[in-house]
PARO-73174 format. One record per residue: residue in one letter; x, y, z of N, C-alpha, C, CB in turn. Coordinates in steps of 0.2 Angstrom, whole numbers, plus 5000, padded with zeros to 4 digits. Glycine has a CB too. Example, Ala and Ser with C-alpha at 12.3 -4.5 7.8 and 13.67 -1.06 7.14 Angstrom:
A506649725039506249785039506649845039505749785045;S506449895035506849955036506450005039507049975029;
END
This chain:
X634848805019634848745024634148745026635448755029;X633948665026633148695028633148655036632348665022;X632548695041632548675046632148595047632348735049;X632348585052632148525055631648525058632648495058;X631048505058630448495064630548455071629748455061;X630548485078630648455083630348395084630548485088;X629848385082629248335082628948295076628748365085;X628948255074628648225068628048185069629048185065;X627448185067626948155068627048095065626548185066;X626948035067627047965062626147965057627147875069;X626547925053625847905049625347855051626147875043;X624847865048624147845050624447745048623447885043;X624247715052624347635051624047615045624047585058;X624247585043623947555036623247515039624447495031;X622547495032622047455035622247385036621447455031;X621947345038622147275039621747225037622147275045;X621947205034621647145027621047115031622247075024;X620647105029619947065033620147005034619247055028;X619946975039620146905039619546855040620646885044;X619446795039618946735039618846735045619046665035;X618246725048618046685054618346595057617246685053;X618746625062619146555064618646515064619646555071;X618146515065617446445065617546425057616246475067;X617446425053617246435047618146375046617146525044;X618546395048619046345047619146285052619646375046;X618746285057618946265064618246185062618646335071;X618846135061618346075060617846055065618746015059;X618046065072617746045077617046075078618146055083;X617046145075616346175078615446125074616346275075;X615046125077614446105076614246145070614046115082;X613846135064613646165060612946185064613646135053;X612646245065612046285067611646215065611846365061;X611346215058611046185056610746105060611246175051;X611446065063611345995065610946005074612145955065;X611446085075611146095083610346105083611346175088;X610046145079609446155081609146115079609146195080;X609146045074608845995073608745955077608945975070;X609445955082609445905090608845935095610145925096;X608546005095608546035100607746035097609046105102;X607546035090606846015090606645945093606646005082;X607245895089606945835094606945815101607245795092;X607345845102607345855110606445875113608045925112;X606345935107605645975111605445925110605246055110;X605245895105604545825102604645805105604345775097;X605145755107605045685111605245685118605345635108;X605545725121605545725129604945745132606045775131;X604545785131603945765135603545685136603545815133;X603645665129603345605127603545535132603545595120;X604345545131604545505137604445515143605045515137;X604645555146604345575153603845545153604245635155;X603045575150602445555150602245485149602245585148;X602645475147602545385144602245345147603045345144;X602845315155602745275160601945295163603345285163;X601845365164601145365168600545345164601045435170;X600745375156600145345149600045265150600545365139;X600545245151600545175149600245145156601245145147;X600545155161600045135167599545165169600345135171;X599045205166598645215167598145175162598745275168;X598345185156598045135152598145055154598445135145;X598645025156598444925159598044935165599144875163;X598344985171598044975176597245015180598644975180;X597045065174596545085174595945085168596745135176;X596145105163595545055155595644995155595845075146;X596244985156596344895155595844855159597144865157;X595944865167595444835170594744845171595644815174;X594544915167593944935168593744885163593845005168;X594044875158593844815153594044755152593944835149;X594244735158594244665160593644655165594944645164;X593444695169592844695174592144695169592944755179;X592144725163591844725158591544665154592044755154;X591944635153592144565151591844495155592844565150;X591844525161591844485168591044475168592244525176;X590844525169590044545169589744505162589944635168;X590044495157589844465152589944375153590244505147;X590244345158590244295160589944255164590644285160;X589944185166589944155171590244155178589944135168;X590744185178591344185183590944195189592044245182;X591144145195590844155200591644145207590244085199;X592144095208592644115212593144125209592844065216;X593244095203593944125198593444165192594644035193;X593944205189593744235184593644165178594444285182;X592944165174592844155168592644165162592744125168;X593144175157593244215153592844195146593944225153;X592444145146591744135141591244165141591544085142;X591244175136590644225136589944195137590644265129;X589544245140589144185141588144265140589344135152;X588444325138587944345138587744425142587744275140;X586944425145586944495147586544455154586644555142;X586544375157586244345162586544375168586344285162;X587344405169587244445174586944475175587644485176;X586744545172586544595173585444575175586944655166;X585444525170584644505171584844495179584244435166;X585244455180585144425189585144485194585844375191;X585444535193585744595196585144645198586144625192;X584644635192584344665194583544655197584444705189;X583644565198583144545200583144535205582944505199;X583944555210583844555218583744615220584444525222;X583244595225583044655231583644715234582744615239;X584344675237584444695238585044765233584444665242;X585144755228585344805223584944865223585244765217;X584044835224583844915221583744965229582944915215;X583944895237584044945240584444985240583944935245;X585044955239585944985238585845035232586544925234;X585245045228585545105223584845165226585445065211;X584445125229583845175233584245225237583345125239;X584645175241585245225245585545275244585845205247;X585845255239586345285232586145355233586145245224;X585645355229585245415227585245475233584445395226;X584745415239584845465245585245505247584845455249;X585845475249586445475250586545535248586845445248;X586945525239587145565237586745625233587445535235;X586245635232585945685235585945715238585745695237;X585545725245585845755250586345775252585745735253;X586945735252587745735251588045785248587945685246;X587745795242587945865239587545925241588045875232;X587045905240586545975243586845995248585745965245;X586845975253587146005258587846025260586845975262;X588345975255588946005256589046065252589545955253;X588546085245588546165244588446215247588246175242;X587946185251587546235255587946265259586846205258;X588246225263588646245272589446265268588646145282;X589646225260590346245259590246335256590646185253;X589746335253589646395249589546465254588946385244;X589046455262588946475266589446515271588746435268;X589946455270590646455274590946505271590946405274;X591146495266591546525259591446615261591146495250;X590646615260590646695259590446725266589946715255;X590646685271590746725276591646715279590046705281;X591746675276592646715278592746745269593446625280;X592346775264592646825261592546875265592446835254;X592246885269592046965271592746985277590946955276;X593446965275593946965280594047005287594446985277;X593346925289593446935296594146935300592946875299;X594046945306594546905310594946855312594546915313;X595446815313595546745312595246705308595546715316;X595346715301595046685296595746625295594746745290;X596246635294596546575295596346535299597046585296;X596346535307596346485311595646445311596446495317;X594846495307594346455306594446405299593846495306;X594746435295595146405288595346325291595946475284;X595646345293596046275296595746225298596446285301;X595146255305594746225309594246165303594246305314;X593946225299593246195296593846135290592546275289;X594546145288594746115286594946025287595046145286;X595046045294595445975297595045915295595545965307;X594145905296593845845295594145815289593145855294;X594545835284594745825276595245795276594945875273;X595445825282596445785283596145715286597145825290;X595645685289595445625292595245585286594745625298;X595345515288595145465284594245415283595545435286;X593945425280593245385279593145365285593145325274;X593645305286593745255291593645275300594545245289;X594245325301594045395306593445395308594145455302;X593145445302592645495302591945445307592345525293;X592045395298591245345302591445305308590845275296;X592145285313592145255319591945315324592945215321;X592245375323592045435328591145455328592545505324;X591045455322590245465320589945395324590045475311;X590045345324589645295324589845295334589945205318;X590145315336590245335345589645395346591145365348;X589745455340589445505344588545495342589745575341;X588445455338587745435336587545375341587845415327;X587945325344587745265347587445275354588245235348;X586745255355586245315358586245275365585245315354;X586645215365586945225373587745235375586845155376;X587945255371588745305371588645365371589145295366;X588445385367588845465363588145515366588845475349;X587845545359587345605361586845585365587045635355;X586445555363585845525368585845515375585645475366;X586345475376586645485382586745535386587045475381;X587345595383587245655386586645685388587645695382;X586445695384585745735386585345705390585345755380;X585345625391584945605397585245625404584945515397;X586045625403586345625409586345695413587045595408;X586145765405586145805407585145845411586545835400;X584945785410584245765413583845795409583945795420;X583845795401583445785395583045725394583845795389;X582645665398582645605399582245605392582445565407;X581745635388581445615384581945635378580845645384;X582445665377582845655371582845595367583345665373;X582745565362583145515356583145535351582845475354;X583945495350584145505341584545465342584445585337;X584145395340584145335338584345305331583745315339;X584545345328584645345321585045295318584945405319;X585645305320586045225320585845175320586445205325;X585245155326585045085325584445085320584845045333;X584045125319583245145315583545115310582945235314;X583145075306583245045298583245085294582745015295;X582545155296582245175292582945255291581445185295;X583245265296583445305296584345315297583145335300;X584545235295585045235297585645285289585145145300;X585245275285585745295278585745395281585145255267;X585445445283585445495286585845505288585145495289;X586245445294586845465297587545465294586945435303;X587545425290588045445284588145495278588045395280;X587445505280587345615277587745635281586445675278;X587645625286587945675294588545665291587845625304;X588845625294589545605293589945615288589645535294;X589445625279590045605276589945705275590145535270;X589345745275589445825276589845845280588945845278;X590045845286590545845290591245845288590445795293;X591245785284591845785282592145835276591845725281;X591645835270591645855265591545925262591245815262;X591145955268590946025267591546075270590246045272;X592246065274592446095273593046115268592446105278;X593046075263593346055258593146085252593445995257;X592346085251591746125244592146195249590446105244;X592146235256592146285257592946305254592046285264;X593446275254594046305250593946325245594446265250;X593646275240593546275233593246335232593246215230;X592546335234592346415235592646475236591946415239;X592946465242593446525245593946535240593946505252;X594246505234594746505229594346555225595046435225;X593946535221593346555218593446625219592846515222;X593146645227592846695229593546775228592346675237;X593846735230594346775228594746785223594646765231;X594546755218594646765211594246825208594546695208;X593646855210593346885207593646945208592846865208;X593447005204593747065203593547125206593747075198;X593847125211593647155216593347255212594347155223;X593747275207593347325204592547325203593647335200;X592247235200591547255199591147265207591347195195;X591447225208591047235216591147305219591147195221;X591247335218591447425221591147445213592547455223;X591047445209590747465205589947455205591047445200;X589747405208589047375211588847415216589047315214;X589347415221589247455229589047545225590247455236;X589447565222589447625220588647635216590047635214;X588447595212587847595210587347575214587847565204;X587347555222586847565228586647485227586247645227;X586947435226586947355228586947345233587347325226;X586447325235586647275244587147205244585747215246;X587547205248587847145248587847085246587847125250;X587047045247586646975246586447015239585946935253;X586347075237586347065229586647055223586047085228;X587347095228587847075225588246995222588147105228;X588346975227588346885227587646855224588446845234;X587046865224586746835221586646845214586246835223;X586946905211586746935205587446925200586447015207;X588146945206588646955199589146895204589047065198;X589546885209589946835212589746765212590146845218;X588946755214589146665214589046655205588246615220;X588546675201588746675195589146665192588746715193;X589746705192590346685188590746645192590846735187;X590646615197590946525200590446475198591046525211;X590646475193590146415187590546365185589946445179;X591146375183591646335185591846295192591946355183;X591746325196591946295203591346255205592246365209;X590746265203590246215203590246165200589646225203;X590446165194590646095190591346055194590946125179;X591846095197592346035199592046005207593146075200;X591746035210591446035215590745995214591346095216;X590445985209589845945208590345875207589345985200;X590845875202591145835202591545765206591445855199;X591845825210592045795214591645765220592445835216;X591145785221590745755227590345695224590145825230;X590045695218589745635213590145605215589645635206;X591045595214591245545215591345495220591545555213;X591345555226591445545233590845485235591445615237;X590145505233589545475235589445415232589045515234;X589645405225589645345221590045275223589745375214;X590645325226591245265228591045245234592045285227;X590545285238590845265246590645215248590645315251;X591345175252591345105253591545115261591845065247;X592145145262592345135269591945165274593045155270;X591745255273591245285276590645235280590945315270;X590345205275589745155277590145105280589345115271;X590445075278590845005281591045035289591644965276;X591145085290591345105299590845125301591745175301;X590445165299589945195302589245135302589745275298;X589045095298588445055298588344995297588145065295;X589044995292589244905290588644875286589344845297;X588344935283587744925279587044925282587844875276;X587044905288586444895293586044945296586644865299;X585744955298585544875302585344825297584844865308;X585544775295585144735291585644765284584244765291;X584944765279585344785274585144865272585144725269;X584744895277584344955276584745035274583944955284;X585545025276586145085273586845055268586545135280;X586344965265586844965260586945015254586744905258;X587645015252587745055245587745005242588345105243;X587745035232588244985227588844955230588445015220;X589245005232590044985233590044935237590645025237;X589744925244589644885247589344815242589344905253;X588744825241588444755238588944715233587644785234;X589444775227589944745224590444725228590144775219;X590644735233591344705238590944625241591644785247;X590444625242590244575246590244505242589544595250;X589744535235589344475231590144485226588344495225;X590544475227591244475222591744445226591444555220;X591944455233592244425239592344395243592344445240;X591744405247591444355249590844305249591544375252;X590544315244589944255240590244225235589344295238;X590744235232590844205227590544215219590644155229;X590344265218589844295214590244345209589244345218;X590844305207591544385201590944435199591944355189;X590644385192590444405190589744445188590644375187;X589344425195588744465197588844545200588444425202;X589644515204589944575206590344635202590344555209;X590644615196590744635189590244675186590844585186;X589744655185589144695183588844725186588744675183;X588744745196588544795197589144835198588144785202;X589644855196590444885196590344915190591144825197;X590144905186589944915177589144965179589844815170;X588844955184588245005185588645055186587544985190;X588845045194589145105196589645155192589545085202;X590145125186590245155181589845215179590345115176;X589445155175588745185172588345255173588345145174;X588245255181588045295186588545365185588045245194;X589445345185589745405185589745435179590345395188;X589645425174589645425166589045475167589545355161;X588445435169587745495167587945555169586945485171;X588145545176588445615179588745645175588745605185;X589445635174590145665172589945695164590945585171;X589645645160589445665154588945745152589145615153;X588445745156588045785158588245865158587845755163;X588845855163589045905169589745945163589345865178;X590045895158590745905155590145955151591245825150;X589445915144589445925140589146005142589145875137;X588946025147588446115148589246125150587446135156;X589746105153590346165154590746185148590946145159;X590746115143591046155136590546185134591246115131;X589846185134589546245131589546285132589146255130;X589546305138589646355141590246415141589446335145;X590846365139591446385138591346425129592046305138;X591246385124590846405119590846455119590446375117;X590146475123589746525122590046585125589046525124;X590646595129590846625133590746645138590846635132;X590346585142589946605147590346565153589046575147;
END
């Protein structure tokens, strides 16, 4: 008689037949293939779209009428636009008035000096709030605000503090400086000066930001590597930090060319071009002989100088930053 085992171990489960992936029978699912062919098109052409509307309006309402004003200059048009060609008799006429080459005499001044000295006091500024003084935010701010004011602003406020029976002259008589003058406002000779004033004021504390970005961008190991090798300060920035902000002088060069070339409301508060005609600009001279003299297309032409003018500039300043990009400099 044989014995029984109290316990019986069951057998190992059989394997289980492989089965197909339920996608693979499942009509509904997307084949791989069709998704990522959406998802390319999607990458191509959605940026395109989006970008469209701004491409396209920037092309009617900006090339488009820079070349309609092109066109204009090439005509007769004097109150309406006329669209006959008539030649390059604008631009002879344009340049046989006096007052054009005072408006581009200005010009020069102006902007000139304009930048020179928005470098000068922005770049100034810059490296002395790198040296993290004390309340360097609330000066940050301070030298900031003129920026947040409008052309408009700046030259009514300037044209009070300059007005030599209102503003400064004044004071100082009343403070019993009696020989004090600075008559500059009304002086012919000196009236385009106070729109240096005014538009430096305004502009230098704005080059100072750009700078200050700049300055703090630089790597602070070379400079402790400089100090370590027994560098003075000012030789440091003269030699290795203003240097590599080469770029911040091209947007900054840029930006200010533009500022000086366009300025129209600046002057129109502060001088209204005067006395006389002695701190007209181009902008002014094209707002006036186009708007109110009846002159499109004389106006048209000097608007195609001022182009002109930003071109020599822009061209210039693009072609040595791509070299320089090139070269790795």
């Amino acid at each position: 008689m044989s014995a029984t085992p109290l316990y019986s171990v069951p057998p190992p489960p059989a394997p289980k037949a492989a089965t197909k992936p339920a996608a693979a029978n499942d009509s509904n699912a997307k084949p791989p293939r069709a998704a990522s062919r959406f998802g390319a098109l999607a990458d191509a052409w959605l940026p395109r779209l989006v970008l469209s509307p701004t491409i396209i309006a920037s092309l009617v309402f900006v090339y488009g009428f820079i070349g309609l004003t092109a066109w204009l200059s090439l005509t007769e048009s004097r109150m309406m636009p006329n669209f006959e060609y008539a030649g390059f008799g604008q631009y002879e006429r344009l340049f046989e008035i006096e007052r054009w080459w005072v408006s581009a005499s200005n010009l020069g001044i102006f902007g000139g000096l304009f930048i020179l000295f928005c470098l000068a006091i922005g770049l100034t500024m810059a490296i002395l709030l790198d040296q993290r003084i004390r309340h360097e935010g609330a000066l940050r701010a301070i030298y900031l605000y003129p920026m947040a004011l409008s052309f408009i602003v700046t030259g009514a406020a300037w044209k009070w503090i300059l007005n030599p029976g209102l503003g400064l002259e004044k004071m100082m008589h009343d403070w019993g400086y009696t020989n004090f003058t600075f008559d500059w406002l009304v002086n012919s000779d000196m009236a385009i000066y106070t729109v240096v004033i005014a538009g430096v004021w305004q502009s230098s504390g704005f080059v100072m930001a750009l700078f200050l970005a700049g300055l703090r961008s630089v790597d602070d190991s070379i400079i402790k590597a400089a100090q370590v090798d027994g560098a003075s300060l000012p030789t440091i920035y003269r030699r290795i930090v203003i240097p590599s902000l080469r770029p911040v002088f091209f947007s900054v060069l840029l930006v200010l060319a533009h500022i000086a070339i366009k300025s129209f409301d600046l002057v129109m508060a502060l001088t209204a071009g005067g006395p006389g005609t002695s701190s007209d600009v181009p902008a002014i001279f094209m707002y006036q002989f186009s708007f109110t003299r009846g002159q499109l297309g004389l106006g048209a032409a000097s608007a195609m100088m001022m182009l002109a003018t930003v071109l020599a500039v822009l061209v210039p300043l693009m072609y040595l930053e791509t070299k320089g990009a090139r070269h790795g400099r």
